[in-house]
VEXZALO-509814 format. One record per residue (C-alpha): residue number from 1; x, z, y. Coordinates in steps of 0.25 Angstrom, whole numbers, always signed. Layout:
BEGIN
NUM_X_Z_Y;
...
***
This chain:
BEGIN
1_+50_-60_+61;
2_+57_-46_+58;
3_+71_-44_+58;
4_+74_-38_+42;
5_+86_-35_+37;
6_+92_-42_+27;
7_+103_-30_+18;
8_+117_-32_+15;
9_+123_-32_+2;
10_+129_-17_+6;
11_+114_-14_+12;
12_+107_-18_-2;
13_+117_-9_-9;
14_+113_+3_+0;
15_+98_+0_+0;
16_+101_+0_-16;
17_+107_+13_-16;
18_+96_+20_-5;
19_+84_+14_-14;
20_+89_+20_-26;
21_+91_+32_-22;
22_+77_+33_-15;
23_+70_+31_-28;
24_+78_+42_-35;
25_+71_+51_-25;
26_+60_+48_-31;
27_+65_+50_-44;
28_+68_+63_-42;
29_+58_+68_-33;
30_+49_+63_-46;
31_+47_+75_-54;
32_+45_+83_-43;
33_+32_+77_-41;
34_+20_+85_-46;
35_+9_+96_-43;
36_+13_+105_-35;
37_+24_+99_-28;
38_+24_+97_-12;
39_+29_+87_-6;
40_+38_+94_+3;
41_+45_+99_-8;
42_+47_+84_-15;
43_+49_+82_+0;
44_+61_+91_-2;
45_+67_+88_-15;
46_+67_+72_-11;
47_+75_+76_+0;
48_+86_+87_-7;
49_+87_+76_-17;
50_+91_+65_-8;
51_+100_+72_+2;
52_+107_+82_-9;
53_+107_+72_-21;
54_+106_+60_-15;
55_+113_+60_-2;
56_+103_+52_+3;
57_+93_+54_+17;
58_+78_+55_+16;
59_+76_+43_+25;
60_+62_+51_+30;
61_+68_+63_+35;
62_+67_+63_+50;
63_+64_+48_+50;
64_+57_+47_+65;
65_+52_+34_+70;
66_+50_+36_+86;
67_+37_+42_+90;
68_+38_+51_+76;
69_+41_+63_+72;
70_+53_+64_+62;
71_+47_+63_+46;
72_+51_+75_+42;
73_+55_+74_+27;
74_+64_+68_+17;
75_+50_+58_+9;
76_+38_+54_+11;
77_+26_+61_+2;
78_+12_+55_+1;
79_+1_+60_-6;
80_-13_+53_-9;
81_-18_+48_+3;
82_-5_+49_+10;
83_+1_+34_+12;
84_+14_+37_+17;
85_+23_+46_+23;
86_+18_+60_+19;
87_+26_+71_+23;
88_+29_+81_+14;
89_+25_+95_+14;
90_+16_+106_+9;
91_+8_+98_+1;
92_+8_+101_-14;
93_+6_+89_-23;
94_-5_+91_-34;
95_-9_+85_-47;
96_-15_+70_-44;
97_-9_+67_-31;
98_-1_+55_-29;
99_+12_+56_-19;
100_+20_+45_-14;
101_+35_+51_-10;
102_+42_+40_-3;
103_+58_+42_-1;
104_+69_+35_+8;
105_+81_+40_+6;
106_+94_+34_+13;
107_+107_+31_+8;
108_+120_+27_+15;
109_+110_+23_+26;
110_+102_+14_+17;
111_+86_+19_+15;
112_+80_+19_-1;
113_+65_+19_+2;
114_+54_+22_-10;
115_+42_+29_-13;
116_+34_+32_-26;
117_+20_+36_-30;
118_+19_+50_-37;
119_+7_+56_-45;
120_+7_+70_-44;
121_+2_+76_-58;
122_-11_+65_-65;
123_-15_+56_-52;
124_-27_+49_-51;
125_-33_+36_-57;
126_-32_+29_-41;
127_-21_+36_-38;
128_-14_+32_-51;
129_-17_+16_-49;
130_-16_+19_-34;
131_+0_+21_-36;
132_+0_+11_-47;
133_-5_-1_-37;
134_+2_+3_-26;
135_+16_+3_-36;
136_+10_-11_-39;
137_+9_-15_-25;
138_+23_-11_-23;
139_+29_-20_-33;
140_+20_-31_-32;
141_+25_-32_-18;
142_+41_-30_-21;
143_+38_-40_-32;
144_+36_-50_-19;
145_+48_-47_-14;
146_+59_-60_-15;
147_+68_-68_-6;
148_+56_-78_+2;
149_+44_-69_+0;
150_+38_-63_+11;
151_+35_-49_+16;
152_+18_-53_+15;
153_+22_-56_+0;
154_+24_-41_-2;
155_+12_-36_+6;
156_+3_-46_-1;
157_+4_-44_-15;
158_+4_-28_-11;
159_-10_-30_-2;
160_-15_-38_-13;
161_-12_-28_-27;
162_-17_-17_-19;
163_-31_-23_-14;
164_-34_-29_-27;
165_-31_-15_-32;
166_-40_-10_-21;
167_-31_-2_-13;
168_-26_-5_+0;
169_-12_-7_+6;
170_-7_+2_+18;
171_-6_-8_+30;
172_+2_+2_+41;
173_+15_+5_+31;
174_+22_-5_+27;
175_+36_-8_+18;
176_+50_-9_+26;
177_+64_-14_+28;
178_+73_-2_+25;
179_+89_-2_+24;
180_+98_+6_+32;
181_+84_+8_+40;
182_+74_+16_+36;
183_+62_+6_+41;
184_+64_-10_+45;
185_+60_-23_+44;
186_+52_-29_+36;
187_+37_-21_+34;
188_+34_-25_+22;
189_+17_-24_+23;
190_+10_-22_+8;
191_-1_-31_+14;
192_+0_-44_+18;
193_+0_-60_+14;
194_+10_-68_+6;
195_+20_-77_+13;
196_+19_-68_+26;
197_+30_-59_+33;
198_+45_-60_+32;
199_+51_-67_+22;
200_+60_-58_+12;
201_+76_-61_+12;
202_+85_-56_+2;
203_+91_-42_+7;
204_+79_-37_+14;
205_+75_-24_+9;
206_+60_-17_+13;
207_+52_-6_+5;
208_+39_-10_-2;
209_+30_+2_-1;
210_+14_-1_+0;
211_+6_+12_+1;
212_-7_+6_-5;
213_-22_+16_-3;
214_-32_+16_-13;
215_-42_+17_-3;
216_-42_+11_+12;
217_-26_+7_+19;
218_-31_+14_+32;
219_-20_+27_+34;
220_-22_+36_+43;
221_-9_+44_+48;
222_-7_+60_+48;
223_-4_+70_+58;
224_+12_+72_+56;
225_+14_+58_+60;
226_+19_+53_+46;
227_+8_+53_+34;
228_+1_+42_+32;
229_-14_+44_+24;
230_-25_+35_+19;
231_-36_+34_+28;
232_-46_+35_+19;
233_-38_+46_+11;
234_-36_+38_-1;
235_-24_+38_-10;
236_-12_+29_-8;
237_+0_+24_-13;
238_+14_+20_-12;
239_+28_+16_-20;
240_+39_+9_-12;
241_+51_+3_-15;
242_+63_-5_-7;
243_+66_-17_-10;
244_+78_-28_-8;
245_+75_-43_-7;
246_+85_-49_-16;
247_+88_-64_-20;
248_+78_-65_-29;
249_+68_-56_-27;
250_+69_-42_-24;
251_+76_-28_-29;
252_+70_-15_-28;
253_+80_-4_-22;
254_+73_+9_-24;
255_+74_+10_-39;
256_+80_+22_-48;
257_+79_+27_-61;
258_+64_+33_-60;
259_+59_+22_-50;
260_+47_+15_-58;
261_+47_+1_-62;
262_+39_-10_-57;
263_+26_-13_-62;
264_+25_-20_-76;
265_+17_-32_-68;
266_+30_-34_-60;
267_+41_-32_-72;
268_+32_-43_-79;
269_+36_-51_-68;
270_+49_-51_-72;
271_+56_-49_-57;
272_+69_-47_-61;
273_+70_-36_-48;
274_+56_-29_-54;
275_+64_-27_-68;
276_+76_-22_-64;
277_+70_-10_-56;
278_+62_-8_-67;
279_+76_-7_-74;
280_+82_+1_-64;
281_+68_+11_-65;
282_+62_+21_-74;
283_+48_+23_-77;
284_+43_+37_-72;
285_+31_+45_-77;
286_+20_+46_-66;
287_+14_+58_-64;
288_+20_+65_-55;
289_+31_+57_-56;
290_+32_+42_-47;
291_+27_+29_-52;
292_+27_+27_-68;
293_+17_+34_-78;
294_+10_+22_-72;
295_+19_+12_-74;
296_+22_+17_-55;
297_+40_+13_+38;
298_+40_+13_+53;
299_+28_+9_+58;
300_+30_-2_+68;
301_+32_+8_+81;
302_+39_+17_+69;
303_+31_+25_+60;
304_+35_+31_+47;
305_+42_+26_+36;
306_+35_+16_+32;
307_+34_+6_+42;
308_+21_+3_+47;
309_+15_-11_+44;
310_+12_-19_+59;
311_-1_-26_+58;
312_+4_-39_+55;
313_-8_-49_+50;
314_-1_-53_+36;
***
């Protein structure tokens, strides 16, 4: 059984501050977002935003597990067929692409951890619905999340929305334990089988990001090291969010004003947590902009930022 770390009052209170602060990147960075853009230049406004606005670290920045080169910029910029971890650059966004820009910002030593799905111009139909399960699969699996359950609960009912949906869940990259550390216990797989893994205890806090492929899960990794494709070059996806066990049930940290609300399916469940960050969020248009006209890691032997899955038989 892993050792996970169970917050303080004091660490819950920073990890509130660090989340929130997270997501307002991705508010910012949101209209910014459109043909003709390049990543770099996202790349570089994220970053003048959280260290001259903010006074928050870009946690990727230099981040070197041992046997790695340092990352060498502030977020995280994945395009189409990219599944995580794309580096940005010279490449210019057009009109029907589909970015994910994932953000860890750190705050007093505390890490806020998010990502969002952006369409640049009109996307596709596959990409469209692509994003749209995968933001499912996300809250389907936060919706898991309650003093007693177990990690397998919220790989499950992600593996299962996904397949039925016929997509396929990433195996190698998984959720993680984040506080004052970037990356630690627990991995929280988006496959697996209820009633499996560690048991969730109030004040554990872990990210749930499932990167979901319309086509095959195989990946295949690049050259520089860090970005991560689809095998079979077909589109994926990813939205992420970090997330407190509470007493009750469960509290999402990485919420601001633009970040968008839960899906209708969950509010209609009535979760008293799924409600108030609905409260706390306001819808966004899509487009070019994250989730809404829609309704929106080390590796073990340490790899990137998200933590690579082992090959447990869940």
């Amino acid at each position: 059984m892993t050792s996970i770390s169970i917050k303080s009052d004091d660490d819950i209170k920073g990890m509130r501050i660090a989340g929130r602060l997270g997501a307002e990147v991705l508010d910012y960075i949101t209209p910014f977002v459109k043909p003709g853009v390049t990543t770099g230049e996202l790349d570089r406004l994220c970053h003048e935003y959280m260290v001259n606005v903010q006074g928050t670290i870009p946690a990727p920045l230099n981040y070197c597990p041992p046997g790695y080169t340092p990352y060498p910029k502030a977020i995280c910029t994945s395009i189409n067929d990219v599944v995580c971890h794309g580096i940005p650059g010279d490449k210019v966004l057009k009109n029907g692409d589909v970015v994910n820009l994932d953000i860890t910002v750190i705050k007093d030593g505390y890490h806020g951890d998010n990502s969002r799905m952006f369409f640049v111009g009109e996307p596709s139909i596959l990409a469209r619905r692509l994003s749209e399960i995968t933001y499912e699969c996300m809250w389907l699996g936060i919706s898991k999340i309650k003093p007693g359950a177990h990690l397998g609960d919220i790989g499950y009912v992600i593996q299962q929305h996904a397949e039925k949906a016929g997509y396929s869940v990433v195996r190698e990259f998984c959720g993680h334990g984040i506080g004052k550390v970037f990356h630690e216990e627990p991995q929280v797989l988006h496959y697996g089988r209820p009633g499996t893994l560690e048991e969730l205890k109030p004040g554990m806090i872990f990210t749930v990001e499932p990167m979901i492929n319309a086509g095959r899960r195989e990946i295949r990794e690049m050259g520089d090291g860090w970005t991560i494709k689809t095998k079979d070059r077909s589109l994926s996806a990813q939205w992420e969010h970090t997330v407190l066990v509470t007493d009750t049930g469960y509290e999402v940290l990485t919420v601001s004003a633009g970040t968008p609300p839960p899906p209708a399916f969950i509010l209609a469940a009535g979760s008293p947590a799924a409600v108030a960050t609905a409260a706390q969020s306001a819808s966004c248009p899509l487009r070019s902009r994250s989730r809404s006209d829609s309704n929106r890691n080390n590796r073990p032997q340490s790899r990137p930022f998200r933590p690579m899955a082992s090959r447990k038989n869940c």
